[in-house]
C-alpha positions as a Markdown table, in Angstrom:
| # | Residue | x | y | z |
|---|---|---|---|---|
| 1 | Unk | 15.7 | -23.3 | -36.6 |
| 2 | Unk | 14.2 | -20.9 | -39.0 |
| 3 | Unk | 16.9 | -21.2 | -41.3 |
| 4 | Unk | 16.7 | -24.8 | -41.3 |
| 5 | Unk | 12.4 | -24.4 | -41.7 |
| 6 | Unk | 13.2 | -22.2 | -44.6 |
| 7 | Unk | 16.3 | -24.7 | -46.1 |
| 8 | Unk | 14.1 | -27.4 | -46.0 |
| 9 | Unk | 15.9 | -29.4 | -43.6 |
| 10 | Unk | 12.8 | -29.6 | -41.2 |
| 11 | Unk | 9.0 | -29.3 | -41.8 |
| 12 | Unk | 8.1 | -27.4 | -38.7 |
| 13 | Unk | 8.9 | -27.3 | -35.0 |
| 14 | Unk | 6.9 | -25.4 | -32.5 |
| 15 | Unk | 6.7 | -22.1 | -30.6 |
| 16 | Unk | 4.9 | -20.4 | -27.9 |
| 17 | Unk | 1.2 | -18.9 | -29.3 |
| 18 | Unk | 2.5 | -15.8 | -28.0 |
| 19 | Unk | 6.0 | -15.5 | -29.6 |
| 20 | Unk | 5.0 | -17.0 | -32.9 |
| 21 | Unk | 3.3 | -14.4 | -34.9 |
| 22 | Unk | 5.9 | -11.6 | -33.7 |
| 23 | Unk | 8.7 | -13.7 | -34.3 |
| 24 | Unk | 7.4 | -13.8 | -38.2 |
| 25 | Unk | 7.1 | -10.6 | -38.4 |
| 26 | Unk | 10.5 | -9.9 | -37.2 |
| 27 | Unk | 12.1 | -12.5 | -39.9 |
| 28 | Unk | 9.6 | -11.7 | -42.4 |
| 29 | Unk | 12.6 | -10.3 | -44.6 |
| 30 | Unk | 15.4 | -12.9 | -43.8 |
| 31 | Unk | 12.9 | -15.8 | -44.0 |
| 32 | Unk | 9.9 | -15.0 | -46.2 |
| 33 | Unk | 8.4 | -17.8 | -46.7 |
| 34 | Unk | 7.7 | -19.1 | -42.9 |
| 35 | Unk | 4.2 | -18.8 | -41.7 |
| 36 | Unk | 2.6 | -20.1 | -38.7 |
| 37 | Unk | 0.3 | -23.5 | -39.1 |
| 38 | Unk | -3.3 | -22.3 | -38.7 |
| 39 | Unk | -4.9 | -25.9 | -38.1 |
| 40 | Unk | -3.2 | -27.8 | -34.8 |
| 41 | Unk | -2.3 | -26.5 | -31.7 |
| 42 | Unk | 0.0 | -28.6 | -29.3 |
| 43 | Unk | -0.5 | -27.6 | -25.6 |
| 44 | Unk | 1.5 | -28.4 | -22.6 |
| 45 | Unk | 3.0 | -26.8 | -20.0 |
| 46 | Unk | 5.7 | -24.3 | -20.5 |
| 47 | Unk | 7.1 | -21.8 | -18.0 |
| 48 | Unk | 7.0 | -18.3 | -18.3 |
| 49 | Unk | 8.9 | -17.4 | -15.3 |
| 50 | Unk | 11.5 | -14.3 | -13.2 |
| 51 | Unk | 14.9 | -15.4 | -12.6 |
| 52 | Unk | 16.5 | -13.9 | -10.3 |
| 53 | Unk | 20.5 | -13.8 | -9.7 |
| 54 | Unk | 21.5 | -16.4 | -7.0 |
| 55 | Unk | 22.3 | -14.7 | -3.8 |
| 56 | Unk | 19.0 | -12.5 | -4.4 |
| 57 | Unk | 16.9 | -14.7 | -1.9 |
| 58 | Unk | 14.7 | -11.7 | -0.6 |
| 59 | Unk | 14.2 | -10.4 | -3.9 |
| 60 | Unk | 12.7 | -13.5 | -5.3 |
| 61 | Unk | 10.8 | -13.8 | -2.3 |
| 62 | Unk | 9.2 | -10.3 | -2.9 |
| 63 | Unk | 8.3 | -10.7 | -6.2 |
| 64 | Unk | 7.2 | -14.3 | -5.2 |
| 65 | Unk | 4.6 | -12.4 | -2.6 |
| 66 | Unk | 3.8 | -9.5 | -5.1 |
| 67 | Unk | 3.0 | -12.0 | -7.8 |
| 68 | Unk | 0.5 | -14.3 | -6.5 |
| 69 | Unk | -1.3 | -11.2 | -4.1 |
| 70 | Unk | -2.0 | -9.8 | -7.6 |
| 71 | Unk | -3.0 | -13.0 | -9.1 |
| 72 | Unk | -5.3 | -13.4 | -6.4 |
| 73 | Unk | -6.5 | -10.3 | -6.8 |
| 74 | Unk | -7.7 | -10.5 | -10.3 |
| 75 | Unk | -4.8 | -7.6 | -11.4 |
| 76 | Unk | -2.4 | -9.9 | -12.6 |
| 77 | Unk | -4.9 | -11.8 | -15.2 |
| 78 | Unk | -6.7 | -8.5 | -16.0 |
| 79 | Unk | -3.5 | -7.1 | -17.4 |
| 80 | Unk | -2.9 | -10.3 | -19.2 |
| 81 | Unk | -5.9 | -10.5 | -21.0 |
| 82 | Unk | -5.3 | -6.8 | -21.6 |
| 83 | Unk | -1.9 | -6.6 | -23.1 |
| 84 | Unk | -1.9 | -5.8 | -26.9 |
| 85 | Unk | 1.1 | -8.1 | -27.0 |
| 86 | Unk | -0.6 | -10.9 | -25.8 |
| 87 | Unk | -4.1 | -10.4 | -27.3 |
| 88 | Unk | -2.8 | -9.7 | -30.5 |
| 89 | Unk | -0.9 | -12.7 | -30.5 |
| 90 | Unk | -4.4 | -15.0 | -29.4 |
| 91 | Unk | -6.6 | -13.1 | -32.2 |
| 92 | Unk | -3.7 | -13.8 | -34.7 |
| 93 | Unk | -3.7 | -17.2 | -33.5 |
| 94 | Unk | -7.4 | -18.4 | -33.7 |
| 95 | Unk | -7.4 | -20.8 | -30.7 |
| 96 | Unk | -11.2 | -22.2 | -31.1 |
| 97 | Unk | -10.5 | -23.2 | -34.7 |
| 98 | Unk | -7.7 | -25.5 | -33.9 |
| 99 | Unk | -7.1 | -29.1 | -33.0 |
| 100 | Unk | -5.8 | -29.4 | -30.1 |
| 101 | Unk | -3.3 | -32.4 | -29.0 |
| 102 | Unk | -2.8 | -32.2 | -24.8 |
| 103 | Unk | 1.0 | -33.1 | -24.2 |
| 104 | Unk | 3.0 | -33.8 | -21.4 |
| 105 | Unk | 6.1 | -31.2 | -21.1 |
| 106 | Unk | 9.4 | -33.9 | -19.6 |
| 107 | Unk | 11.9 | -31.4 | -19.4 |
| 108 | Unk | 9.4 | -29.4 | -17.6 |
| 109 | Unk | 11.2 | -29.5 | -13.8 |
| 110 | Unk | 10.4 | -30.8 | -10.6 |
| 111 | Unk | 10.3 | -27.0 | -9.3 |
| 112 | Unk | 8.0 | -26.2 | -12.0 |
| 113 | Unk | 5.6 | -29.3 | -11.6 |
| 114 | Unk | 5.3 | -28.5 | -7.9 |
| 115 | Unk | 4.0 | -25.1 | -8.8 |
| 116 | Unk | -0.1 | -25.0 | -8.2 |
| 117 | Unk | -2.5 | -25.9 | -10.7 |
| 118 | Unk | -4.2 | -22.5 | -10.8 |
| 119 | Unk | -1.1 | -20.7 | -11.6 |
| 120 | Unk | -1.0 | -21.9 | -15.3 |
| 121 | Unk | -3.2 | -20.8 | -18.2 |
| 122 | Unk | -6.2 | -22.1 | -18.1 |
């Protein structure tokens, strides 16, 4: 896709806030000329999820358990909104300045759209 951004063969084509400003910095010498739109932001919901191998029930489980006791807790958003990766990425990105256009996700699956509403970013 960035080959085909920088070719001209498409005009853009969107990534995650998070992976877009690293991901230019990576290919900032194979693909100069890409830069990230600074006006329009398309949300919808996208997982960010473990995987686990199949066969690996009680793992999945535990980090199942471990994940939303520490959501619930307030640990699991505090290191979020801590993580340089992460805030770096939303200070690069400029969120309030941006026009927003709500989406639905329909490849999004049935597992993930039966996963609670406070679980995704707010």
């Amino acid at each position: 896709m960035f080959k085909m951004t920088e070719g001209g063969r498409i005009d853009y084509y969107p990534r995650g806030v998070i992976e877009a400003f690293a991901e230019l910095t990576a290919r900032r010498h194979a693909e100069p000329d890409l830069a990230v739109e600074n006006r329009l932001l398309l949300q919808y919901r996208s997982d960010f999820l473990f995987y686990v191998a199949a066969g690996h029930e009680a793992l999945a489980a535990t980090l199942e358990k471990g994940f939303a006791a520490a959501y619930r807790d307030g640990s699991y958003m505090k290191l979020f909104d801590s993580h340089p990766y992460i805030q770096n990425a939303l200070s690069q990105a400029n969120l309030a300045g941006r026009k927003v256009f709500q989406l639905d996700n329909p490849y999004l699956s049935e597992a993930d759209r039966r996963i609670p509403r406070e679980y995704w970013m707010r």
